[in-house]
VEXDREN-2710 file (C-alpha; in Angstrom, 1 decimal):
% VEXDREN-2710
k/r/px/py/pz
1/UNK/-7.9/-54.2/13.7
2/UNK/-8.2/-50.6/12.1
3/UNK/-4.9/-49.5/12.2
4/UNK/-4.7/-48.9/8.5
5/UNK/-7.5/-46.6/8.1
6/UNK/-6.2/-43.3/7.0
7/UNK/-7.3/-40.0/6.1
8/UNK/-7.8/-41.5/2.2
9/UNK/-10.3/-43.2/3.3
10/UNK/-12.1/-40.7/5.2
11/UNK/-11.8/-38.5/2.5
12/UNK/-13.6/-41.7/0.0
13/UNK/-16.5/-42.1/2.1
14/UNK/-17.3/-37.9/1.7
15/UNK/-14.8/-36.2/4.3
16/UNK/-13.8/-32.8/3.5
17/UNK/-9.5/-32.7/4.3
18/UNK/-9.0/-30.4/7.8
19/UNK/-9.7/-30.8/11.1
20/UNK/-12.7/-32.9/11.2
21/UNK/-10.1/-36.1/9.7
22/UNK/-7.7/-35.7/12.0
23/UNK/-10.6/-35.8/15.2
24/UNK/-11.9/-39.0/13.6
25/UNK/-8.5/-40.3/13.2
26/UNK/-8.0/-40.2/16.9
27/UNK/-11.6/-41.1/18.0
28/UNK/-10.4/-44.3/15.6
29/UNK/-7.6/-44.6/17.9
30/UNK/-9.2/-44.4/20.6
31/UNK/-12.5/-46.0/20.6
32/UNK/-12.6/-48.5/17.4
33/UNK/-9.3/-50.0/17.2
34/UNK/-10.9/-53.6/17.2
35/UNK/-13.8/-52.7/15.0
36/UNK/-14.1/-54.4/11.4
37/UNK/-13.1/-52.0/8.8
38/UNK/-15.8/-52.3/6.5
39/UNK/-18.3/-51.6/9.3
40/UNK/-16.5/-48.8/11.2
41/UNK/-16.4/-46.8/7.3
42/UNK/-19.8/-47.3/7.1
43/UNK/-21.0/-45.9/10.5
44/UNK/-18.3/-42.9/9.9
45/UNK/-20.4/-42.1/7.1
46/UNK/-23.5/-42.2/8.9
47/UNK/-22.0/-39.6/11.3
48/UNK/-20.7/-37.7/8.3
49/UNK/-24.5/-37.8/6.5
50/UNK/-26.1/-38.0/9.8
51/UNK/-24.1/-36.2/12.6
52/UNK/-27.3/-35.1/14.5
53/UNK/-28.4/-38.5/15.2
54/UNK/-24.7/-39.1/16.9
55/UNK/-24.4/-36.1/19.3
56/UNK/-25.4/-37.9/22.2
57/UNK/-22.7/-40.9/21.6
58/UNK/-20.4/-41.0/24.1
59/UNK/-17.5/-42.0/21.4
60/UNK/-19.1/-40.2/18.3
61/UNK/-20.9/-36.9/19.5
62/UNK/-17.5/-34.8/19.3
63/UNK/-17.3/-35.5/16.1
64/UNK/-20.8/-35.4/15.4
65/UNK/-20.6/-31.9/17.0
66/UNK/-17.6/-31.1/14.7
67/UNK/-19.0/-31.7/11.8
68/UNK/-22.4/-29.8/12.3
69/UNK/-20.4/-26.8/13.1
70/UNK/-18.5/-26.8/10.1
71/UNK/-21.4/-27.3/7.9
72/UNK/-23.3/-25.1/9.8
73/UNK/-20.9/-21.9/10.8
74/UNK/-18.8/-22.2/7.6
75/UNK/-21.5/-20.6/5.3
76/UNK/-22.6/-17.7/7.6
77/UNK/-19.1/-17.3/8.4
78/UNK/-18.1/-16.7/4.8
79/UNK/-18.8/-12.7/3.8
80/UNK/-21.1/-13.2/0.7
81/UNK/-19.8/-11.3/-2.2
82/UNK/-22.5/-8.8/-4.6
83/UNK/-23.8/-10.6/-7.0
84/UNK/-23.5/-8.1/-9.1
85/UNK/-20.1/-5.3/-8.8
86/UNK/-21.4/-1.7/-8.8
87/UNK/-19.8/0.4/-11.5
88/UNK/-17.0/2.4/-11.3
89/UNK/-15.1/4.9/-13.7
90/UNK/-11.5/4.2/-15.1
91/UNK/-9.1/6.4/-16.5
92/UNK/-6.9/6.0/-19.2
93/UNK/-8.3/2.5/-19.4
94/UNK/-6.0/1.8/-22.6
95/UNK/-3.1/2.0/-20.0
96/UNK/-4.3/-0.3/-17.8
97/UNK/-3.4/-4.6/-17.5
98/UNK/-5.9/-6.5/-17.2
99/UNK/-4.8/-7.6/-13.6
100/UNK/-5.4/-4.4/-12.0
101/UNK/-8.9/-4.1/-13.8
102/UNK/-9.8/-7.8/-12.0
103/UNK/-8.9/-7.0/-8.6
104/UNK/-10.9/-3.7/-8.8
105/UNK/-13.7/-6.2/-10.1
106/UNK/-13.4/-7.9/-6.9
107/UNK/-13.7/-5.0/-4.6
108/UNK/-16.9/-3.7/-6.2
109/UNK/-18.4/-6.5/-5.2
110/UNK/-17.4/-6.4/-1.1
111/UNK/-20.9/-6.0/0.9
112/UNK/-19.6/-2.3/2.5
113/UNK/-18.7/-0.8/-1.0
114/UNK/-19.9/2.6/-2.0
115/UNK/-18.1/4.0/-5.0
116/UNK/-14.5/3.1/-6.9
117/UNK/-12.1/4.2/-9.8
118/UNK/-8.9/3.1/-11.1
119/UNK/-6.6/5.7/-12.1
120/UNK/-4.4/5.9/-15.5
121/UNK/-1.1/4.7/-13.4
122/UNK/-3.0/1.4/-12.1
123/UNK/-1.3/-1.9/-11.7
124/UNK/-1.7/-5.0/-9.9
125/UNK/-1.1/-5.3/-6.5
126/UNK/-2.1/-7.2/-3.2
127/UNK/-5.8/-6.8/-2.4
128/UNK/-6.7/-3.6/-4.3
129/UNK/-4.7/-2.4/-7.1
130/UNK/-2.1/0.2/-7.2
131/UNK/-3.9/3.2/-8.6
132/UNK/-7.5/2.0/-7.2
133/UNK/-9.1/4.1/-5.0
134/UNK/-12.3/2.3/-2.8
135/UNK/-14.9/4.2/-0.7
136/UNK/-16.5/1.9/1.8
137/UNK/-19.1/2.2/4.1
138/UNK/-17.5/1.9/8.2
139/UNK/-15.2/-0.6/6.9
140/UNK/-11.7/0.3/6.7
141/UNK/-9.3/-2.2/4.8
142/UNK/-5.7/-2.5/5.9
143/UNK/-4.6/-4.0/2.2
144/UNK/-6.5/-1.1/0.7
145/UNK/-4.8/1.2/2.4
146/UNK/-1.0/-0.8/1.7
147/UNK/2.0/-1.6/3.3
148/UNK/3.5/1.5/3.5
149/UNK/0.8/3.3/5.1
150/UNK/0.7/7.4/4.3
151/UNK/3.3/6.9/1.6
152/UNK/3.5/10.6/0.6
153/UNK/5.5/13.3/-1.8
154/UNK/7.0/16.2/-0.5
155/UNK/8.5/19.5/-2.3
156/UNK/10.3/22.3/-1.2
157/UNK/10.8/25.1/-3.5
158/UNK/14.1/27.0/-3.1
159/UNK/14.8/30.7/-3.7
160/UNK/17.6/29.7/-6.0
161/UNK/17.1/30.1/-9.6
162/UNK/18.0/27.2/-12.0
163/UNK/21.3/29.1/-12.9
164/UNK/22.8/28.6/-9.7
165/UNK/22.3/25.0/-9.5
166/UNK/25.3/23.8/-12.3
167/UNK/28.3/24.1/-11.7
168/UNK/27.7/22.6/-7.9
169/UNK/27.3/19.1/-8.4
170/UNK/29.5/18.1/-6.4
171/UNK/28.0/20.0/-3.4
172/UNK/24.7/18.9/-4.2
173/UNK/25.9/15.4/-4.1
174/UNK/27.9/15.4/-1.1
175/UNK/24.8/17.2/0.9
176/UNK/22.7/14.5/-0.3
177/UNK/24.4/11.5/0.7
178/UNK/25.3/12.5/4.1
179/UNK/21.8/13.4/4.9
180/UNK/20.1/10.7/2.9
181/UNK/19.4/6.9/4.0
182/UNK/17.9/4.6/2.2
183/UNK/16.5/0.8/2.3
184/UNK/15.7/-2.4/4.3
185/UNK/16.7/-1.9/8.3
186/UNK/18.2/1.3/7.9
187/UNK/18.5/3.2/11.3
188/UNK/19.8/6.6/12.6
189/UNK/22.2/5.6/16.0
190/UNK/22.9/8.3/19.2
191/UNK/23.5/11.6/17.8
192/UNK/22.6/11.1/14.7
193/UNK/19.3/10.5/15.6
194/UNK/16.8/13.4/15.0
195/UNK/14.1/14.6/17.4
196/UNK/10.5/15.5/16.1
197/UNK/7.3/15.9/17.9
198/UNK/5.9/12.9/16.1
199/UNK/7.4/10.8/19.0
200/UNK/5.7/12.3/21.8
201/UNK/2.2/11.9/20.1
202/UNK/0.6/10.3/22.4
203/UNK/-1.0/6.9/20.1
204/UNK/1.9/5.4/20.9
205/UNK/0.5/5.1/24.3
206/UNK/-2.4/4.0/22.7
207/UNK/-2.1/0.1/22.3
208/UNK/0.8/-1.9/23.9
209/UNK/1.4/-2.5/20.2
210/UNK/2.2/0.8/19.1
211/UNK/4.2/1.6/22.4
212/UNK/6.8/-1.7/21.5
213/UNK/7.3/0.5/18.2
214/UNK/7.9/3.5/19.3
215/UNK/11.8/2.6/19.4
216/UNK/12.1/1.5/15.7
217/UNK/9.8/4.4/15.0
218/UNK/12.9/6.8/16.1
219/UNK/15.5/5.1/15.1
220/UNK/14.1/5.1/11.4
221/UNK/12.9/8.6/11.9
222/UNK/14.4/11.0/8.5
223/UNK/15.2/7.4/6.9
224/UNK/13.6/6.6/3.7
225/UNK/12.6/3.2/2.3
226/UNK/13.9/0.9/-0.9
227/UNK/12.3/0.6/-3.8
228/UNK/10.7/3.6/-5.8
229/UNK/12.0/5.9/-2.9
230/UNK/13.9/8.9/-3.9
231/UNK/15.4/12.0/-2.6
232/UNK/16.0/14.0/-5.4
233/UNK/17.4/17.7/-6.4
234/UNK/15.9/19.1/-9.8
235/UNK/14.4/22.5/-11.3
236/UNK/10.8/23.3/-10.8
237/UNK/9.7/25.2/-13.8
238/UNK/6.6/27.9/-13.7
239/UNK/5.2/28.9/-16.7
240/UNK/3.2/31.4/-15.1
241/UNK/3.1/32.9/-12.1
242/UNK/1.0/31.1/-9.5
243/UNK/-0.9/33.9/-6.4
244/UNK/-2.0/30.7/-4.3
245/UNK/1.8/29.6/-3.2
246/UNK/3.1/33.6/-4.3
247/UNK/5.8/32.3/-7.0
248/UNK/6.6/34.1/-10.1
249/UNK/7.3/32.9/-13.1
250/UNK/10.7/30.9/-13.9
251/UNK/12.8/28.0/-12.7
252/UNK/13.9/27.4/-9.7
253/UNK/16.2/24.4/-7.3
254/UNK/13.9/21.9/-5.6
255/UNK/13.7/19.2/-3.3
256/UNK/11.4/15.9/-4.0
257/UNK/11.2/12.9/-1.7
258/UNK/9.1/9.9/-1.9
259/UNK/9.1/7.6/1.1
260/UNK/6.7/6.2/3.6
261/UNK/6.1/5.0/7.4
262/UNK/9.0/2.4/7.2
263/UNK/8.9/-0.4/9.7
264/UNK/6.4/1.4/11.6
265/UNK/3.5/1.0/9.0
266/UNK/5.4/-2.2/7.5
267/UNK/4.4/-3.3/10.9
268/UNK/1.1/-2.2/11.4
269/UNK/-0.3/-3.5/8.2
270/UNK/0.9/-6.6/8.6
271/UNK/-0.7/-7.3/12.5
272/UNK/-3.8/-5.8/11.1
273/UNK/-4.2/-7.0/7.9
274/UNK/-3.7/-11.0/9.5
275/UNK/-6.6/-9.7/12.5
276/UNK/-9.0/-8.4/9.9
277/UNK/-8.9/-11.9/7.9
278/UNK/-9.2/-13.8/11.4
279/UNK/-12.4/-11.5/11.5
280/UNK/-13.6/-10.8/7.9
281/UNK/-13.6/-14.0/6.5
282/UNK/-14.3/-13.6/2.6
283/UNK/-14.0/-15.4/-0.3
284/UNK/-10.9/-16.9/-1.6
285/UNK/-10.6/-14.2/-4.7
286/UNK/-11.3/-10.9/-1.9
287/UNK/-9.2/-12.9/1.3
288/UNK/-6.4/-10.2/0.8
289/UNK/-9.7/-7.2/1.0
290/UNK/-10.5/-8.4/4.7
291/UNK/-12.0/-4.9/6.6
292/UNK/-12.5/-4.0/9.8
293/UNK/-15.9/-2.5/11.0
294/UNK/-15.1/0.8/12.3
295/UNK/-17.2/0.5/14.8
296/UNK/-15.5/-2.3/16.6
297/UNK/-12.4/-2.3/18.7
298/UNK/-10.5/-3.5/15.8
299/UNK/-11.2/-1.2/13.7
300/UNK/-10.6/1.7/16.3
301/UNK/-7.1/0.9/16.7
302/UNK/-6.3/0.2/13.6
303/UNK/-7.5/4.1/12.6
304/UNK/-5.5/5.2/15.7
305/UNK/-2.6/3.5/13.9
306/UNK/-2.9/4.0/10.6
307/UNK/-3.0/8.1/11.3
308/UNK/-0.1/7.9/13.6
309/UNK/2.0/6.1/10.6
310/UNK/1.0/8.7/8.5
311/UNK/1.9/11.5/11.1
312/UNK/5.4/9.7/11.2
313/UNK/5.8/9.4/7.2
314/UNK/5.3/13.0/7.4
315/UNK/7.5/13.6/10.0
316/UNK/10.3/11.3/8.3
317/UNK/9.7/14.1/5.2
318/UNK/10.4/17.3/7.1
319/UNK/13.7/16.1/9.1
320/UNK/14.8/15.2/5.8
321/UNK/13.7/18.1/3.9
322/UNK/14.8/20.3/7.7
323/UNK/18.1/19.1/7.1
324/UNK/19.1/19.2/3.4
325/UNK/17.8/22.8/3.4
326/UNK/20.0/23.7/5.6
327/UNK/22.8/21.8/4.6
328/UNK/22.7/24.4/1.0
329/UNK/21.7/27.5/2.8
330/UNK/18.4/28.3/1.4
331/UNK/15.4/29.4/1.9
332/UNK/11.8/27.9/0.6
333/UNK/9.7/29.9/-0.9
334/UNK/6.8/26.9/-1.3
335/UNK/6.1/23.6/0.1
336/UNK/3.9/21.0/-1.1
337/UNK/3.0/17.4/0.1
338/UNK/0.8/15.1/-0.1
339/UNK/0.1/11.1/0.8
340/UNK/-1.4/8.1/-0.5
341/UNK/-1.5/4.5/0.8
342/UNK/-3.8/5.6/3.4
343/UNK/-8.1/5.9/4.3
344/UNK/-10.3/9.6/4.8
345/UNK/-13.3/10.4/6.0
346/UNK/-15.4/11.9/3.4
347/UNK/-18.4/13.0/2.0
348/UNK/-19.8/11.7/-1.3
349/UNK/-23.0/12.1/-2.5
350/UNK/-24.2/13.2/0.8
351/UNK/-22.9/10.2/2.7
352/UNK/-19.8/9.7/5.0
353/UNK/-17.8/7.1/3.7
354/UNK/-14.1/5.8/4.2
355/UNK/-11.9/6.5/0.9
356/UNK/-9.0/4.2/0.5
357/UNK/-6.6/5.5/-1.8
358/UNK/-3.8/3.0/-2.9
359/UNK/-0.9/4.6/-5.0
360/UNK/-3.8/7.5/-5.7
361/UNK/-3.2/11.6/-5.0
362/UNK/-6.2/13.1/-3.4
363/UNK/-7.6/15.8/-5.9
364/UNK/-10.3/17.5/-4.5
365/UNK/-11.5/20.9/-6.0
366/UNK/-8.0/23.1/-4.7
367/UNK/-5.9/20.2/-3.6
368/UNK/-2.1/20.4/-4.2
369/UNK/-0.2/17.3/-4.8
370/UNK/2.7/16.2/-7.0
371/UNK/2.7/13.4/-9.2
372/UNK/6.3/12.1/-10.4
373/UNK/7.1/10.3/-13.8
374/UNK/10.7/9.0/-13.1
375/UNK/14.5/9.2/-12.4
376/UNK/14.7/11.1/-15.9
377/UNK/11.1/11.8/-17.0
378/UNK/9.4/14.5/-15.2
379/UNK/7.2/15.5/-12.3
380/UNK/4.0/17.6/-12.3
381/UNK/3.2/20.2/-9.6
382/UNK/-0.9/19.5/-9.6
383/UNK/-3.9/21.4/-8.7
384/UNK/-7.3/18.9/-8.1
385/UNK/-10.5/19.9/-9.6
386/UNK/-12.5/17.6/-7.6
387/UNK/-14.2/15.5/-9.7
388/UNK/-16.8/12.8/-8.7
389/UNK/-16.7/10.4/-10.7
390/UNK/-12.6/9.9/-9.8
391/UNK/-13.7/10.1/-5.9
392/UNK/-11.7/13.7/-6.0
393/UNK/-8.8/11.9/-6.8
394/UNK/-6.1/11.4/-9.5
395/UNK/-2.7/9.3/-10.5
396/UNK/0.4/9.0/-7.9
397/UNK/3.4/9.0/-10.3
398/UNK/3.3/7.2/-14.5
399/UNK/2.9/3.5/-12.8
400/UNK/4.6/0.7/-14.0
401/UNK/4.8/0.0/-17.1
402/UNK/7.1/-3.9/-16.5
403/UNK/7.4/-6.2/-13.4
404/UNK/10.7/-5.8/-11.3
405/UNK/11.1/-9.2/-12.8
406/UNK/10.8/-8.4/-16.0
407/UNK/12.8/-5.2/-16.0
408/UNK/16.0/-6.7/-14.6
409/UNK/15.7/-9.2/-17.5
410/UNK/15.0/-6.7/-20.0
411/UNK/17.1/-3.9/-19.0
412/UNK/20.8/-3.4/-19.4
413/UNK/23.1/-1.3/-17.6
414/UNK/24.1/0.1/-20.8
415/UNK/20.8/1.1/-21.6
416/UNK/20.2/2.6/-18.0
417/UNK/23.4/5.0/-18.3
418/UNK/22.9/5.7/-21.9
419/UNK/19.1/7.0/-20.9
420/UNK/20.6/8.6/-17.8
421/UNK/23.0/10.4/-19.7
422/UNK/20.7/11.8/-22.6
423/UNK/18.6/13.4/-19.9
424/UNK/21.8/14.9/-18.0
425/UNK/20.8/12.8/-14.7
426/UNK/23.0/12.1/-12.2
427/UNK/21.8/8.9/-10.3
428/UNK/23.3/7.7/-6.7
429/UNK/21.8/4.1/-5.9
430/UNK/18.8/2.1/-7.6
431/UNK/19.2/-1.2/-9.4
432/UNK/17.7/-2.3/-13.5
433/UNK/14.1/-2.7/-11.7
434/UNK/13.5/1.4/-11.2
435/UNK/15.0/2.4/-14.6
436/UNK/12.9/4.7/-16.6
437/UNK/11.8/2.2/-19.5
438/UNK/10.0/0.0/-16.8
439/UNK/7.5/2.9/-16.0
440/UNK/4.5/4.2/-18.2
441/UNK/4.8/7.5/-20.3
442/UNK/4.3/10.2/-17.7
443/UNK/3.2/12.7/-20.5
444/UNK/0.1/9.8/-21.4
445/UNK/-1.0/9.7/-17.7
446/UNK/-1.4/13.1/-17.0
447/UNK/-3.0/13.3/-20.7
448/UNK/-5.8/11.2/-19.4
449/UNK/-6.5/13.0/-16.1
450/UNK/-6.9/16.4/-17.5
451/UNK/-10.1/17.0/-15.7
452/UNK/-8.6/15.6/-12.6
453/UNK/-5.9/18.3/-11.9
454/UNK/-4.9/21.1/-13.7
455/UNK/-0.8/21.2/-14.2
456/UNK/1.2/24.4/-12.0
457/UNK/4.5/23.7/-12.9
458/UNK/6.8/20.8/-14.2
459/UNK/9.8/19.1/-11.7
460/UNK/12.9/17.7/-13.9
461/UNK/15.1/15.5/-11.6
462/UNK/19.0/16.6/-11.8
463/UNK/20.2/13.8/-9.0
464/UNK/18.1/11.1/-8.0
465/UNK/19.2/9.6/-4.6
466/UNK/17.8/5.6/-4.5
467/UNK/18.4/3.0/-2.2
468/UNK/21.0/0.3/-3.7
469/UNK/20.7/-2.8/-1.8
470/UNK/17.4/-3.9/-3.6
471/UNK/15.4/-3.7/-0.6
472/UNK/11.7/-2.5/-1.1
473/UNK/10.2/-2.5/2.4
474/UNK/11.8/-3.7/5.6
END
């Protein structure tokens, strides 16, 4: 009797571990239980080495079958990666691990690549890096784009000067915790909830998947995520005055918030990215780069989705910025936002293509964005110059410099309050893993962009509002 064949021995005689043991394992079971061991091996390598001479067995040809469709739909299914990766340019390269450098490798190589760079505040990250920015051909990548799709900055510029601001901490403060919420599950209930035209766009309607969000998408509406989120007050400095946003020279009060799509895009990424690696099937180093062609279905609703996310990140950014301006009774002379974590249609070189732009600021030739340092160094007020070679785009904030990991190890309290304090910061929330030390020198990431962006004005934080709980994104 065969009772003690097993997968081992399946796996002696040249069968690969999956599916195709267990379906000879039961076809064992079933059809050979009284068959000498010796010669039931040997004939299950036949079919293994010979499977086309076995699909008309009554007992054999599933397996038979099994196995020629594995050898036979496995290869084409794989994606083939480029033998070669096509170039790309990399900024401030000397700033840059190694880690970041090898996923960017990776992508170069995918079959629907056009162009890349890596900017001077890359890191690793999951699929491309932090800092990377891809242009595809019709192929949209959910992992390229991130997790929290349209990700963005946003700055208000107040008509209060600088002088006005000390003195009134304790307003500052009070307005910005009782407008602010931060981290993991964080929700607005009844009243408190705010109202924006976001929620009666009408790509929730789109997919039945989008509609089923549309709750948690108003709940969380004005919230803002864990992490490197912020909501902070500082002084905007102009050295000069500036005729495109009509502000004079000097110092004035501002707002600056980082946050994303929260759950909303948290959620989309994750159904998408898991369909597009049930459909894109690449190698094992570029699984986590698994596109959609935007010419399928697929890929259509994920684009649908993807914008509405960033419709509602920005959204989330004015309720909070609505609110806290109102709260101090002023009025904004400038506003500036911008988003990354998310895909464009562009033209490069003559040719449409689909920029994916991970923890990168578009920077196309008159482009405003703002690119933060951290809780105490400063932010930069940007201008792009649209260069090519960076796919008209530049640096999100300094990048980190340490791991999470490696920060809370590293970094004392002490050593966070005593920075804190030199730089006259007042900080509400955040634990070891967003203190200044773990993120690159600001002042050496914008030294090698220069003909990126060209500098407006400098942001220094005053009170940095961070979520405490040590949630990142729910």
């Amino acid at each position: 009797m065969n009772t003690n064949i097993t997968g081992a021995n399946l796996l002696t005689i040249g069968y690969s571990e999956g599916k195709i043991v267990g379906l000879a394992l039961n076809i064992i079971a079933e059809h050979f239980i009284e068959t000498n061991e010796a010669e039931l091996l040997a004939l299950l390598k036949k079919v293994k080495n010979y499977p086309e001479s076995f699909l008309d067995d009554e007992a054999l040809g599933a397996l038979a079958t099994a196995i020629i469709e594995e050898a036979t739909i496995k290869p084409d299914d794989t994606i083939a990666l480029l033998d070669d990766r096509k170039t790309y340019t990399i900024f401030g390269e000397n700033y840059i691990e190694d880690g970041a450098k090898d996923q960017m490798n990776i992508a170069m190589k995918l079959p629907v690549t056009a162009a890349g760079a890596l900017m001077p505040d890359a890191h690793q990250g999951y699929g491309l890096p932090i800092g990377g920015v891809l242009a595809t051909r019709n192929a949209i990548i959910p992992y390229g784009v991130g997790v929290d799709i349209g990700c963005r900055m946003a700055l208000s510029i107040f008509d209060i000067p600088e002088k006005y601001y000390f003195g009134k901490d304790a307003m500052y403060k009070r307005e910005l915790i009782a407008h602010t919420k931060f981290g993991a599950g964080q929700n607005y209930k009844g009243d408190e909830r705010a109202d924006h035209e976001v929620l009666e766009n009408e790509d929730f309607n789109a997919t039945p998947f989008l509609k089923h969000l549309h709750g948690k998408a108003w709940a969380q509406l004005g919230t803002s995520g864990g992490g490197n989120h912020f909501v902070e007050w500082g002084i905007i400095d102009f050295a000069e005055r500036d005729e495109v946003l009509n502000i004079n020279k000097g110092r004035y009060v501002a707002l600056l918030t980082h946050s994303g799509s929260r759950g909303l895009g948290a959620t989309i990424a994750g159904h998408y990215t898991k369909l597009a690696k049930e459909i894109c099937k690449l190698p094992k180093e570029a699984a986590n780069l698994a596109y959609l062609d935007l010419n399928t279905p697929e890929g259509q609703e994920y684009w649908i989705a993807m914008n509405l996310a960033g419709d509602y990140a920005s959204a989330c950014h004015e309720v909070i910025h609505k609110r806290l301006t109102k709260a101090i009774g002023a009025k904004v002379l400038a506003k500036v936002e911008n988003h990354h974590n998310f895909a464009w249609k562009e033209t490069l070189n003559g040719e449409e293509v689909i920029v994916h732009r991970k923890g990168a600021t578009p920077a196309g030739k008159g482009v405003m964005g703002i690119i933060p340092g951290s809780m105490t160094a400063p932010g930069f007020l940007v201008r792009g110059k649209g260069e090519t070679d960076s796919i008209n785009s530049a640096s999100h904030g300094a990048g980190r410099l340490m791991s999470r990991s490696k920060a809370i190890q590293s970094i004392t309290k002490s050593d966070m309050k005593t920075i804190l304090k030199d730089h006259g910061v007042t900080l509400i929330g955040a634990g070891l893993d967003e203190a200044p030390m773990a993120y690159k020198d600001i002042h050496q990431v914008m030294a090698a962009q220069t003909e990126l962006v060209d500098v407006i004005a400098k942001f220094e934080p005053k009170m940095v509002r961070m979520a405490d709980d040590g949630s990142r994104e729910d």
